[in-house]
Backbone as CSV, one residue per row, in Angstrom:
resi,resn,N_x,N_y,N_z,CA_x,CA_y,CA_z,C_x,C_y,C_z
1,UNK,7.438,18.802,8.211,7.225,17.387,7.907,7.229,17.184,6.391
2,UNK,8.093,16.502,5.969,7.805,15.777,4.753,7.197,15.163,4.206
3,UNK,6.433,15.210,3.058,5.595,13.841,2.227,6.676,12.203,2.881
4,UNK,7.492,11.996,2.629,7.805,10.970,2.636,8.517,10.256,3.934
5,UNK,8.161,9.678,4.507,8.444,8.810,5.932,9.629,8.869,5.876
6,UNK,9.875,7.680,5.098,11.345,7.347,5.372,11.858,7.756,3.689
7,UNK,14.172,7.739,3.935,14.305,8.399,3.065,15.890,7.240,3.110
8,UNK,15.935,6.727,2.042,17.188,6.033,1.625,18.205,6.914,0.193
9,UNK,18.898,7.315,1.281,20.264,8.309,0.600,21.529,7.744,0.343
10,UNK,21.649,7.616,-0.665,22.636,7.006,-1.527,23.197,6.366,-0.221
11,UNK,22.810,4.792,-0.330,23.050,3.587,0.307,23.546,2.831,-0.170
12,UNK,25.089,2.601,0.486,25.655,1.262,-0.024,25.741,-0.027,1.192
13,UNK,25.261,-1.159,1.044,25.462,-2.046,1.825,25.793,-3.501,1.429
14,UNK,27.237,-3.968,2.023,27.253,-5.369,1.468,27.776,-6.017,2.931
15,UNK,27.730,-7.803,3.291,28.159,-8.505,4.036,29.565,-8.417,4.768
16,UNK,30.408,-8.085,3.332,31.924,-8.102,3.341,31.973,-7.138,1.869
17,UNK,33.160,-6.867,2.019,34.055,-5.769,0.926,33.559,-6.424,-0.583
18,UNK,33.689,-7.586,-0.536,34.048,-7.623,-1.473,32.057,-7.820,-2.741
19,UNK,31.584,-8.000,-2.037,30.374,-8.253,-2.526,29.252,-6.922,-1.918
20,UNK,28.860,-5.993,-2.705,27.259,-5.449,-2.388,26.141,-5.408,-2.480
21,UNK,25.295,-5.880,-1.455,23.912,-6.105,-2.021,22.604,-5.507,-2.147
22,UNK,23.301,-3.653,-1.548,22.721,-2.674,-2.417,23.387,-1.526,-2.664
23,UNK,23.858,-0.958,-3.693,24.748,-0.156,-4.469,24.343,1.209,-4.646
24,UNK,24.758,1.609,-4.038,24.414,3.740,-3.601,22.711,3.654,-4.371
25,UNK,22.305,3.444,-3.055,20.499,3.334,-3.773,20.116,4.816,-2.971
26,UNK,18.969,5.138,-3.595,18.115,6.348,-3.321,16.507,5.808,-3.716
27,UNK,15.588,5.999,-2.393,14.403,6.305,-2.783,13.747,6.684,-1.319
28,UNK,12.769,7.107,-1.765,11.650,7.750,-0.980,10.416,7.124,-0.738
29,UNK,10.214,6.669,0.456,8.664,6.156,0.580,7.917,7.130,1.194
30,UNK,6.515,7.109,0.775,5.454,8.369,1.326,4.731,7.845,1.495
31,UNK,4.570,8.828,2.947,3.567,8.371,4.132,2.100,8.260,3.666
32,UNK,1.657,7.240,3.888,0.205,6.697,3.922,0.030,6.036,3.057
33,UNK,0.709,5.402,2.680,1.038,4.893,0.485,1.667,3.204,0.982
34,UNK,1.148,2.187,0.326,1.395,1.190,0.387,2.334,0.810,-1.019
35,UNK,3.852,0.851,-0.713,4.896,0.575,-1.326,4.996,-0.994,-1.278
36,UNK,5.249,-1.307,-2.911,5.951,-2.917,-3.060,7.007,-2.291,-3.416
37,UNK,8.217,-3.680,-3.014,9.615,-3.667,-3.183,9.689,-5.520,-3.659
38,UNK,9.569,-5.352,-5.290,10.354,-6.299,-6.008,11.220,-6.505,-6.535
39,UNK,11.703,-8.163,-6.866,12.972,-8.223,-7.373,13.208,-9.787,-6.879
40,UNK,13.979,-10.524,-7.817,14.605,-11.988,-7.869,15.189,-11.783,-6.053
41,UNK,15.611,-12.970,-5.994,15.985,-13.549,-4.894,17.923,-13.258,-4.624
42,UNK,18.036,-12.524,-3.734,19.281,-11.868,-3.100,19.592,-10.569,-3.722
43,UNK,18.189,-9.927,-4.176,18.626,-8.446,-4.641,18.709,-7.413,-3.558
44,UNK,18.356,-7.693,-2.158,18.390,-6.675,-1.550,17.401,-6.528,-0.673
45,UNK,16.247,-6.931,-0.956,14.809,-6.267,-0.385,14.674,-6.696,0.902
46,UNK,15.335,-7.818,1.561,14.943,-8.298,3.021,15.663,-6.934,3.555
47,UNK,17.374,-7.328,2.673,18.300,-6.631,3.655,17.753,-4.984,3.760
48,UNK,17.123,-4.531,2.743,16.715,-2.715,2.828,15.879,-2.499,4.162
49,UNK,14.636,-3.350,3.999,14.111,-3.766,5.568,15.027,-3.531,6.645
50,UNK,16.030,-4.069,6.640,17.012,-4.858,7.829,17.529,-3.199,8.383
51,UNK,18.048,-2.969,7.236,18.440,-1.811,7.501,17.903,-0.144,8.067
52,UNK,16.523,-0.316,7.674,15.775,0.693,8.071,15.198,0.474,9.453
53,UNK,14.889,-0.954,9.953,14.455,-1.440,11.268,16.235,-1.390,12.111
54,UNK,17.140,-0.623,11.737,18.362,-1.080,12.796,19.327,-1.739,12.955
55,UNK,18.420,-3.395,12.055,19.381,-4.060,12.267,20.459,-4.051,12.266
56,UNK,21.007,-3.771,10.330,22.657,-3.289,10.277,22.443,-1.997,10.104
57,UNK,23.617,-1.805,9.714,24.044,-0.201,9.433,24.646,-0.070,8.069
58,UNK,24.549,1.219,7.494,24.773,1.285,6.206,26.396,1.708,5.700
59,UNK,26.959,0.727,4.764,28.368,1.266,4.892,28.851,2.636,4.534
60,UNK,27.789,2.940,3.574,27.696,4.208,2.843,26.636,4.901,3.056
61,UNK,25.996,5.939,3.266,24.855,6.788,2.521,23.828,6.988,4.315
62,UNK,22.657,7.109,3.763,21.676,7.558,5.443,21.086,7.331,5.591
63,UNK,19.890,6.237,6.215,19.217,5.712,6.299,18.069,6.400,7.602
64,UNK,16.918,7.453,6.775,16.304,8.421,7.244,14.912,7.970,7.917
65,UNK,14.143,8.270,9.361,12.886,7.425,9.277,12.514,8.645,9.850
66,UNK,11.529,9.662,9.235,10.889,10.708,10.028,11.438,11.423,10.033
67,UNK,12.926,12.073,9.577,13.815,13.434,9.526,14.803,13.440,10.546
68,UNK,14.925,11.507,10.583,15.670,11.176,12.051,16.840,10.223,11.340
69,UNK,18.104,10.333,10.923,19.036,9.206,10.897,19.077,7.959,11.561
70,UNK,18.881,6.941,10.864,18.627,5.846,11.986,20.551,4.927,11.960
71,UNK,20.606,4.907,13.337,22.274,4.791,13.924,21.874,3.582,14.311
72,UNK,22.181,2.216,14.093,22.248,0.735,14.131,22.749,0.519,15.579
73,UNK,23.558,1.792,16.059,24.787,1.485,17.093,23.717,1.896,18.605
74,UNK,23.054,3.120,18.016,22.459,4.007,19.366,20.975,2.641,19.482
75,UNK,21.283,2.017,20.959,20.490,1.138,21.482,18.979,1.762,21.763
76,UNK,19.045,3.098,22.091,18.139,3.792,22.833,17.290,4.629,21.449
77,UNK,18.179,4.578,20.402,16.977,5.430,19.584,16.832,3.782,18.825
78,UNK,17.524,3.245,18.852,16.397,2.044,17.850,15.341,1.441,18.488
79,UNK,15.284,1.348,20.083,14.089,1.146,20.426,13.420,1.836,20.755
80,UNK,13.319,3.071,20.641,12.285,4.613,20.104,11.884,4.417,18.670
81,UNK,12.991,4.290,18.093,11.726,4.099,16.750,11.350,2.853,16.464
82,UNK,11.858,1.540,17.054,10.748,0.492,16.671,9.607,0.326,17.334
83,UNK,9.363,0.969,18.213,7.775,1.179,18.617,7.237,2.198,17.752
84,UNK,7.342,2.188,16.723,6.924,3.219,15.560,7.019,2.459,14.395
85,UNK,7.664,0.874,14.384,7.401,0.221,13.426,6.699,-1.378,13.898
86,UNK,5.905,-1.782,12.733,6.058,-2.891,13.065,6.395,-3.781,11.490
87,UNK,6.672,-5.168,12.146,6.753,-6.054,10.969,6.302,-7.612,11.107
88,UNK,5.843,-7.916,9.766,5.783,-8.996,9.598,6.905,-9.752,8.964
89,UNK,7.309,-11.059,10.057,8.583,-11.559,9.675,8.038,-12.517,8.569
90,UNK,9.252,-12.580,7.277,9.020,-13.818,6.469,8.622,-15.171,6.791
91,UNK,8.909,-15.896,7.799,8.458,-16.953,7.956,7.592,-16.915,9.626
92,UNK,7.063,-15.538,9.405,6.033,-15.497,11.150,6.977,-15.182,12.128
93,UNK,7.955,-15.850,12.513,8.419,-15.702,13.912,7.601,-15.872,15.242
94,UNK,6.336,-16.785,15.338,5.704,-16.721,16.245,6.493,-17.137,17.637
95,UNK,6.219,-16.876,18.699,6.376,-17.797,20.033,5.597,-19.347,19.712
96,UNK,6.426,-20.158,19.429,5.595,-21.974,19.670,5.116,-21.871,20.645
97,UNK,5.623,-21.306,22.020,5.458,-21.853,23.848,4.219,-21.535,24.064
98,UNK,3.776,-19.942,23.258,2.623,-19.057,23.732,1.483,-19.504,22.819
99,UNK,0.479,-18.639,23.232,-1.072,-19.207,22.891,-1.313,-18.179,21.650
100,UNK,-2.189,-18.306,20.933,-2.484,-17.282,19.830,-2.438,-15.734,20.180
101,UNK,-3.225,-15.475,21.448,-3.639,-14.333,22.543,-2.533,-13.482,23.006
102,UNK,-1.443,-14.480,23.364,0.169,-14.359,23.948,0.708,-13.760,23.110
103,UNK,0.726,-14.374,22.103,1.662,-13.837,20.565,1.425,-12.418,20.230
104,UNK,0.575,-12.158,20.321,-0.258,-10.823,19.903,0.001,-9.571,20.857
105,UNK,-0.623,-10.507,22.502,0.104,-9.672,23.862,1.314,-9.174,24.164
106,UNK,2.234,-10.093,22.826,3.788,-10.044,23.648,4.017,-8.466,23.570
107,UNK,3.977,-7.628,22.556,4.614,-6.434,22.350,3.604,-5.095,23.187
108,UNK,2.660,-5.215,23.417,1.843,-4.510,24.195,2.630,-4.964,25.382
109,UNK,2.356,-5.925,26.068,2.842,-5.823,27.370,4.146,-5.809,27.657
110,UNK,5.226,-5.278,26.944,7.153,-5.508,26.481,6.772,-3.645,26.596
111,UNK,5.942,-3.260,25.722,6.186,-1.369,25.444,5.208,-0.199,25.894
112,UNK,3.961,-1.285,25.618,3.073,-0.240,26.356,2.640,0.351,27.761
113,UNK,2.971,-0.546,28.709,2.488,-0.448,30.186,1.126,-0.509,30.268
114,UNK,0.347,-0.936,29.381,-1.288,-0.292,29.342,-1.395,-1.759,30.694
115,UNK,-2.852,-1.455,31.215,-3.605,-2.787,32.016,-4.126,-3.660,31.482
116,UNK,-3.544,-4.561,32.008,-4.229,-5.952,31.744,-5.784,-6.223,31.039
117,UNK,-6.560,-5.545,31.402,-7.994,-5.529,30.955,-7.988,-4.627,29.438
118,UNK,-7.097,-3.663,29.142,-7.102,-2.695,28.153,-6.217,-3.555,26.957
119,UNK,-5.533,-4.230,27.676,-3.951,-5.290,26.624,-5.691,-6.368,26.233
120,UNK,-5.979,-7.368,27.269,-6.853,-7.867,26.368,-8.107,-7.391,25.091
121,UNK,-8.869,-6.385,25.751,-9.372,-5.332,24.750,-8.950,-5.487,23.231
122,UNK,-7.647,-4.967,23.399,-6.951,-4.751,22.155,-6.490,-5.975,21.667
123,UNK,-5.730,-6.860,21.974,-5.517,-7.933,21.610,-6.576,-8.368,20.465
124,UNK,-7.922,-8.296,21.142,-9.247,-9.184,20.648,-9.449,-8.852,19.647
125,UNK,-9.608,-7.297,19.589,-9.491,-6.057,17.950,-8.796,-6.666,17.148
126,UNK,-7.410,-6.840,17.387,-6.247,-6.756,16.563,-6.453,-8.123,15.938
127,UNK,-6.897,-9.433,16.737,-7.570,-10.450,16.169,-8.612,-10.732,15.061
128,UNK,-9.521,-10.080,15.714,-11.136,-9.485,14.988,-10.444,-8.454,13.473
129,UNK,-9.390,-8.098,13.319,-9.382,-7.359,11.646,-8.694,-8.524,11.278
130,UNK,-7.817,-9.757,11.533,-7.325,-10.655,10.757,-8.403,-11.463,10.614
131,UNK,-9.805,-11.579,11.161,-10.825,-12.855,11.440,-10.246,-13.946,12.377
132,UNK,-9.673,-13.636,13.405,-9.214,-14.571,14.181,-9.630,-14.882,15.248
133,UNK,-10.124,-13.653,16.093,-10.771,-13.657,17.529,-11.296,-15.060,18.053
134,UNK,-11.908,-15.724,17.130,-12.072,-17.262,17.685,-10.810,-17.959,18.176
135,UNK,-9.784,-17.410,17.502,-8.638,-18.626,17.446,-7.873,-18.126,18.742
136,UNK,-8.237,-17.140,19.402,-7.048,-16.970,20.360,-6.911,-17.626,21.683
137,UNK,-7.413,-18.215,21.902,-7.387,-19.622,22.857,-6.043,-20.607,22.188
138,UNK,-6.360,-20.856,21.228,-5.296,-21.808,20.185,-3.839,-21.613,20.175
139,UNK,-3.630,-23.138,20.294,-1.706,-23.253,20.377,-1.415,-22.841,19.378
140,UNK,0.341,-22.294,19.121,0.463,-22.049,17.587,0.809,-23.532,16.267
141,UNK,0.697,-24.280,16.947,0.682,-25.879,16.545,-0.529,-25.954,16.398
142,UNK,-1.563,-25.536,16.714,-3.017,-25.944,16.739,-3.855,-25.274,15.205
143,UNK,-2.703,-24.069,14.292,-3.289,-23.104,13.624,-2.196,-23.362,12.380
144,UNK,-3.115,-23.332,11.501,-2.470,-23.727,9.880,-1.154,-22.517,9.494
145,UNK,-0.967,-22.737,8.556,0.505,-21.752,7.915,-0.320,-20.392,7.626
146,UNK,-1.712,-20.395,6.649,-2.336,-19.422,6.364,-2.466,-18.089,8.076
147,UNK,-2.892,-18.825,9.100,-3.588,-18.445,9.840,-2.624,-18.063,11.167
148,UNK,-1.253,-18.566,10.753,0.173,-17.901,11.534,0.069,-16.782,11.052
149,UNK,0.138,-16.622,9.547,0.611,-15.388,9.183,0.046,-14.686,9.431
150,UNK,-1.326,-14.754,9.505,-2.284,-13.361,10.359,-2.158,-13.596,11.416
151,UNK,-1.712,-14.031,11.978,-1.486,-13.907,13.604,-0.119,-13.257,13.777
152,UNK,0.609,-13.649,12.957,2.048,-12.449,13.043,1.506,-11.161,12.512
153,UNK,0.837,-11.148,11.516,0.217,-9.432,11.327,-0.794,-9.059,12.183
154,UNK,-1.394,-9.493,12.856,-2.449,-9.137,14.425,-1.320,-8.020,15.717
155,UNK,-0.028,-9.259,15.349,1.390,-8.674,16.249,1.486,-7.755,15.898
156,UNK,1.914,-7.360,14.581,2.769,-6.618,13.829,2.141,-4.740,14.172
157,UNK,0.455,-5.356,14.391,-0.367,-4.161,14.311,-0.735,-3.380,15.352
158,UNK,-0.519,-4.678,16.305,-0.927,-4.464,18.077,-0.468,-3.043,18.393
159,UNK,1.044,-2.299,18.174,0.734,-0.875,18.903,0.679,-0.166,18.120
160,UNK,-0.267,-0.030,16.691,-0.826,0.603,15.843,0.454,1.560,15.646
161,UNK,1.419,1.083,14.876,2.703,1.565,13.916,2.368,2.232,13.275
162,UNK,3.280,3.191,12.805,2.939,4.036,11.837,3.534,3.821,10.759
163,UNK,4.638,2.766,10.247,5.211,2.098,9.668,5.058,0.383,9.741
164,UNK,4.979,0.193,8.860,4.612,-1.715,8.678,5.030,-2.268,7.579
165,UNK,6.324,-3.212,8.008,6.748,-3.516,7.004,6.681,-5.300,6.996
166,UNK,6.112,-5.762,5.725,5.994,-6.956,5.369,6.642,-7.897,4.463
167,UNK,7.538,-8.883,5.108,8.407,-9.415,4.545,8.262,-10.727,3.719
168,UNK,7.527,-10.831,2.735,7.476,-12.057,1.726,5.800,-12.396,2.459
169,UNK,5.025,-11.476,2.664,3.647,-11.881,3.415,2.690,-12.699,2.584
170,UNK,3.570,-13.201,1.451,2.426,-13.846,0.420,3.044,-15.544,0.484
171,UNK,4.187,-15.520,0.926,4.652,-16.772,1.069,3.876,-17.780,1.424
172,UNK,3.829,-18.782,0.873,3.766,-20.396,1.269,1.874,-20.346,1.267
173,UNK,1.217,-19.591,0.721,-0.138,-18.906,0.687,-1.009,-19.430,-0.093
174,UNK,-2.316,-19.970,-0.307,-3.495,-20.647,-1.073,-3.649,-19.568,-1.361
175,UNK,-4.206,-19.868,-2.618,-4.632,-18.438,-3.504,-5.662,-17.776,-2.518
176,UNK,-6.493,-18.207,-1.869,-7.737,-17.822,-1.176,-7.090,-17.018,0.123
177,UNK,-6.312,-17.688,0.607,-4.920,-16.467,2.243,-4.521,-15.801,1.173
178,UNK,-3.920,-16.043,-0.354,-3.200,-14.678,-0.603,-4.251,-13.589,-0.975
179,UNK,-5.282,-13.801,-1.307,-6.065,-12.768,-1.505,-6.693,-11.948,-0.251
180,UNK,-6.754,-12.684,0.700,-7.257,-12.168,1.797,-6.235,-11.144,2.779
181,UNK,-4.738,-11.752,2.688,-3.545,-11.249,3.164,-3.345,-10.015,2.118
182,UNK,-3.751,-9.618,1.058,-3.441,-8.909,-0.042,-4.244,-7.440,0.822
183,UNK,-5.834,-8.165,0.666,-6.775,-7.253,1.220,-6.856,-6.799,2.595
184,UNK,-6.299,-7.411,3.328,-5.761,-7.061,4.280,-4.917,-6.208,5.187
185,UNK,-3.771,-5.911,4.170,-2.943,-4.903,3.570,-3.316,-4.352,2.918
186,UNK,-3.753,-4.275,2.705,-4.431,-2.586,1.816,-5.943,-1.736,2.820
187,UNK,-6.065,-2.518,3.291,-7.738,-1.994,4.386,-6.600,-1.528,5.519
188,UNK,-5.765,-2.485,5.711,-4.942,-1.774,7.356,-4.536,-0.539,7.157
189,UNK,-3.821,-0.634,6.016,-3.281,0.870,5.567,-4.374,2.023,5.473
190,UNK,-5.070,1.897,4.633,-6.342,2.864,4.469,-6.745,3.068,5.881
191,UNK,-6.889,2.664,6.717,-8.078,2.745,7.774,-6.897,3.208,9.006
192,UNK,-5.891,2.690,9.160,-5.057,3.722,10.221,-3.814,4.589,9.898
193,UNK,-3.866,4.406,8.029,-3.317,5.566,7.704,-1.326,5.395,7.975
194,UNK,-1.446,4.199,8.083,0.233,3.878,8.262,0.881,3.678,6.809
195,UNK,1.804,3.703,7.110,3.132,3.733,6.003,3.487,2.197,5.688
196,UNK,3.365,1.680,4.617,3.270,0.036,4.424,4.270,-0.371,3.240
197,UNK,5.285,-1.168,3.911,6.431,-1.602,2.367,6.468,-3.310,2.546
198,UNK,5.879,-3.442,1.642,5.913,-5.228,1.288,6.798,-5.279,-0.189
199,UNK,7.738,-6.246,0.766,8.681,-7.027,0.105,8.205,-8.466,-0.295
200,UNK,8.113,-8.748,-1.563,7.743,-9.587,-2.377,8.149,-10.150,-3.735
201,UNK,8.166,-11.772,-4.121,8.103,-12.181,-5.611,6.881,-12.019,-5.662
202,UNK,5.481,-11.990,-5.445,4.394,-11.712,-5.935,3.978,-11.341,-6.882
203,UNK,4.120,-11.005,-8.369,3.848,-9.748,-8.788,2.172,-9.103,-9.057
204,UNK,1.265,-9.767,-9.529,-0.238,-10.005,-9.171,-0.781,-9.154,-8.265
205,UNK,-0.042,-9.887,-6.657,-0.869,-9.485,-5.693,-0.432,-8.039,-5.520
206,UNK,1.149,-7.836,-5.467,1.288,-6.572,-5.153,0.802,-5.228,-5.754
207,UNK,0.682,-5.782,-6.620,0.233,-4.562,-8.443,-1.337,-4.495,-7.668
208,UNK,-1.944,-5.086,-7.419,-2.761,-4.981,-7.136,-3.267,-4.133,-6.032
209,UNK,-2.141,-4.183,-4.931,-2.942,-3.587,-3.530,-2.316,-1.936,-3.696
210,UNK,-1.106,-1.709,-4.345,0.388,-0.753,-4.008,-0.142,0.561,-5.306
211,UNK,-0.061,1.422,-4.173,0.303,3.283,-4.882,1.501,2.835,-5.426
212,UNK,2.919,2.254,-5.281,3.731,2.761,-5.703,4.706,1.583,-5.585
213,UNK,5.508,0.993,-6.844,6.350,-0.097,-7.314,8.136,0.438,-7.119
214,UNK,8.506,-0.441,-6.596,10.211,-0.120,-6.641,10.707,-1.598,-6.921
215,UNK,11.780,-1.685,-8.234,12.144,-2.924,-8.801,13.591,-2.912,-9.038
216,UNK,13.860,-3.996,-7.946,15.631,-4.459,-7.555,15.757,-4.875,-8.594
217,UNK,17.236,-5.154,-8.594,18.085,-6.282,-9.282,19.407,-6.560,-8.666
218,UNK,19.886,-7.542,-9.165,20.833,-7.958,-8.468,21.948,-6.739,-8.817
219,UNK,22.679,-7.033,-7.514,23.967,-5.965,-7.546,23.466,-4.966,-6.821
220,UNK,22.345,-4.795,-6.337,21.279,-3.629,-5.578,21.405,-2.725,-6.022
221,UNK,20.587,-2.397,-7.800,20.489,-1.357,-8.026,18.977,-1.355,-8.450
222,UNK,18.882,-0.018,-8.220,16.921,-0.057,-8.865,16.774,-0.174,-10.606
223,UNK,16.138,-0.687,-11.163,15.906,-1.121,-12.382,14.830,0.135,-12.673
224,UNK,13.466,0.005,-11.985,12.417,1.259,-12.415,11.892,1.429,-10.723
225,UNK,11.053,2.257,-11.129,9.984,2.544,-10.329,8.821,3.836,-10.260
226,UNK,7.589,3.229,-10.153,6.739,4.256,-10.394,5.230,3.124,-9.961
227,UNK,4.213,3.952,-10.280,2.875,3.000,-10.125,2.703,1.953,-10.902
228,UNK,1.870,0.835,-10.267,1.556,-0.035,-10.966,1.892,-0.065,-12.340
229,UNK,0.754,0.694,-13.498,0.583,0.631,-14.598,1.592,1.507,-15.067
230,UNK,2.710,1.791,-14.763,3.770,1.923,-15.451,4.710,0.763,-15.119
231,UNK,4.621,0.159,-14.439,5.727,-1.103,-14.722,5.339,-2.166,-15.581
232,UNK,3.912,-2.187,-15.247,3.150,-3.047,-16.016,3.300,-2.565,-17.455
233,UNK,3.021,-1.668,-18.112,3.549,-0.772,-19.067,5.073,-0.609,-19.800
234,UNK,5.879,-0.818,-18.952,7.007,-0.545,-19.731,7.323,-1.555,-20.559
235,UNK,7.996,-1.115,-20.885,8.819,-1.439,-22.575,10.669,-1.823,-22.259
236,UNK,11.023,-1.668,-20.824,12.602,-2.002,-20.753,12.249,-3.307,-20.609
237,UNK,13.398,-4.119,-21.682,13.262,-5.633,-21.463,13.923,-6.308,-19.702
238,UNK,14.128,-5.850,-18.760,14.262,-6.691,-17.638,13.316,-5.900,-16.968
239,UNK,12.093,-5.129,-17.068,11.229,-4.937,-16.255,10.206,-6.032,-17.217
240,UNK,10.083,-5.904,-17.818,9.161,-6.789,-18.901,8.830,-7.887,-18.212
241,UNK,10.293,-8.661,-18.485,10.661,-10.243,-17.672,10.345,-10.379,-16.520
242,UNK,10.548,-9.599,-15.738,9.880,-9.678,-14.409,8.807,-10.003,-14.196
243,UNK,8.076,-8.480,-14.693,6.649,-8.626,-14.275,5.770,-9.529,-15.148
244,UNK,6.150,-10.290,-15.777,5.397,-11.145,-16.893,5.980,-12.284,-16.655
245,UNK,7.208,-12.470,-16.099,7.548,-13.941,-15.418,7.472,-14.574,-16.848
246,UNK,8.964,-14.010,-17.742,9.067,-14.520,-18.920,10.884,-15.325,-18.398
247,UNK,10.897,-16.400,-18.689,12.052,-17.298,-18.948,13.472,-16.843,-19.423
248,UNK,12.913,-15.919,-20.437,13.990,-15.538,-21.256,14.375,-14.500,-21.168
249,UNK,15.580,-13.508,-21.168,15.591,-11.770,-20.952,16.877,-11.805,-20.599
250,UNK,16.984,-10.139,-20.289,18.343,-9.851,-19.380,18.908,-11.040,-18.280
251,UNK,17.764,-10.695,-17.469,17.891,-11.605,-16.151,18.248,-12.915,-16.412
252,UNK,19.396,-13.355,-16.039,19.736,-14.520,-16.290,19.404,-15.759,-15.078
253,UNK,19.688,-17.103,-15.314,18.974,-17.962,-14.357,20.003,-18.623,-13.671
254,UNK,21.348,-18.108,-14.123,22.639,-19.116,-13.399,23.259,-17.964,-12.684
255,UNK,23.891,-18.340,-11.435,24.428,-17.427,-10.860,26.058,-17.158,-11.437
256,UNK,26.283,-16.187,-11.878,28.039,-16.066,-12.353,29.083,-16.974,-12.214
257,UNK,29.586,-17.389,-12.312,30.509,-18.764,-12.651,31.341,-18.677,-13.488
258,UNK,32.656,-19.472,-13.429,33.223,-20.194,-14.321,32.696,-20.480,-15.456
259,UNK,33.694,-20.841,-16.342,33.099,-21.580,-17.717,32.719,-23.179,-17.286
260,UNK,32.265,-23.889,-17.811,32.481,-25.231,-17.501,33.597,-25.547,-17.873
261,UNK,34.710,-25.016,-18.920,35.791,-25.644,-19.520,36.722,-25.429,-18.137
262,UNK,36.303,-24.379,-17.414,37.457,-24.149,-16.146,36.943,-25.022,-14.898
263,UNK,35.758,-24.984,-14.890,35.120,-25.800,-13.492,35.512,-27.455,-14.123
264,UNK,35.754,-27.941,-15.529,35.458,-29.426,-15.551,36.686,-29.604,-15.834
265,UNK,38.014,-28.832,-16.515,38.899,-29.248,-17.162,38.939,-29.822,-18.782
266,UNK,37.700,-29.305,-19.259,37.216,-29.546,-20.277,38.473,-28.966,-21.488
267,UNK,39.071,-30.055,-22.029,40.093,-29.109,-23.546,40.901,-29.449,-22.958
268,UNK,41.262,-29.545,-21.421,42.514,-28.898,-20.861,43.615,-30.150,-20.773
């Protein structure tokens, strides 16, 4: 067994040929270690997710979970190892139809076979670490934006994963849910010892909860990575900008384009 869970080997992945939106990447996440994965918006970080849960497949390189190649194509090992992951979707993904209780039930009673009396049991737990157990009577119309999202991480936790991956879990968040969603993630991890990668603009919260920083950029290549107080620390001007959420830098704010003299006919 290896220190590190999962293992991304020179990975290339783009939509179509002509665009990639991550460029022969390499890194290593280790087990029991709560990994952030930052970076501006279309660098990569949903899709690295995407890719390690199955979804796609990698055009290039190996996409490793446990000393196991994960094959996008083989139906039967991706649902072997996603009962070995769970996730929190960016915008929840709850069931509207189902009840707070339901939402939580769905994946226990889809993988586990456990009884009815043992599924509620657990359910109630998995409630009781978000502070919810009151709410599970409640429609998902009946429960604020803060209080979805712990109810999608109640899901996420239900068959105690050994991998958990969280996708923008700070989104749309009062400072008071992001601190609690912060701490939250970091106690789940500690206490059942799972493997945790939150994908985030955050930079605050994540520095805060995470052993260990990995920082996209566009074109999907890694910029740095290491602990907290070395990113916080460095001295390269587009890690700087980032994590200090400075205006000005490498990172530019327009997406590639034309000149205006070619887009307006300007001179011409």
């Amino acid at each position: 067994m290896t220190d590190a869970l999962i293992e991304i080997d020179h990975v290339s992945f783009g939509y179509d040929a002509s665009r990639l939106i991550l460029n022969d990447v390499t890194l290593r996440f280790p087990r029991g270690k709560v990994t952030a994965i930052l970076g501006g918006s279309g660098c990569g970080k949903t899709t690295l997710l995407r890719l390690i849960g199955g979804i796609h497949g990698a055009n290039r390189g190996r996409v490793v979970f446990d000393g196991e190649v994960v094959n996008a194509r083989d139906r039967d090992q991706l649902l072997r190892l996603r009962r070995r992951m769970g996730m929190l979707f960016q915008f929840g993904a709850l069931f509207t139809d189902l009840t707070v209780f339901e939402n939580v039930a769905f994946p226990l009673r889809e993988h586990s076979g456990l009884p009815e009396a043992l599924i509620r049991d657990i359910v109630l737990l998995k409630l009781h670490a978000v502070g919810l157990r009151g709410a599970a009577g409640l429609k998902i119309s009946e429960v604020s934006g803060g209080m979805a999202r712990r109810i999608a991480l109640a899901r996420a936790i239900a068959l105690d994963p050994e991998l958990i991956m969280y996708d923008e879990p700070f989104a749309g968040l009062d400072l008071i849910s992001m601190g609690v969603a912060a701490n939250l993630i970091r106690k789940l991890n500690d206490i059942t010892g799972s493997t945790s990668l939150v994908v985030s603009h955050d930079v605050p919260e994540c520095m805060s909860i995470s052993d260990h920083v990995v920082l996209l950029a566009n074109g999907g290549r890694i910029v740095a990575q290491g602990t907290p107080a070395e990113l916080m620390g460095s001295t390269d001007p587009e890690v700087r900008q980032f994590v200090r959420g400075e205006p000005d830098g490498p990172v530019k704010f327009h997406y590639p384009a034309p000149s205006m003299e070619v887009d307006f006919g300007v001179g011409a």
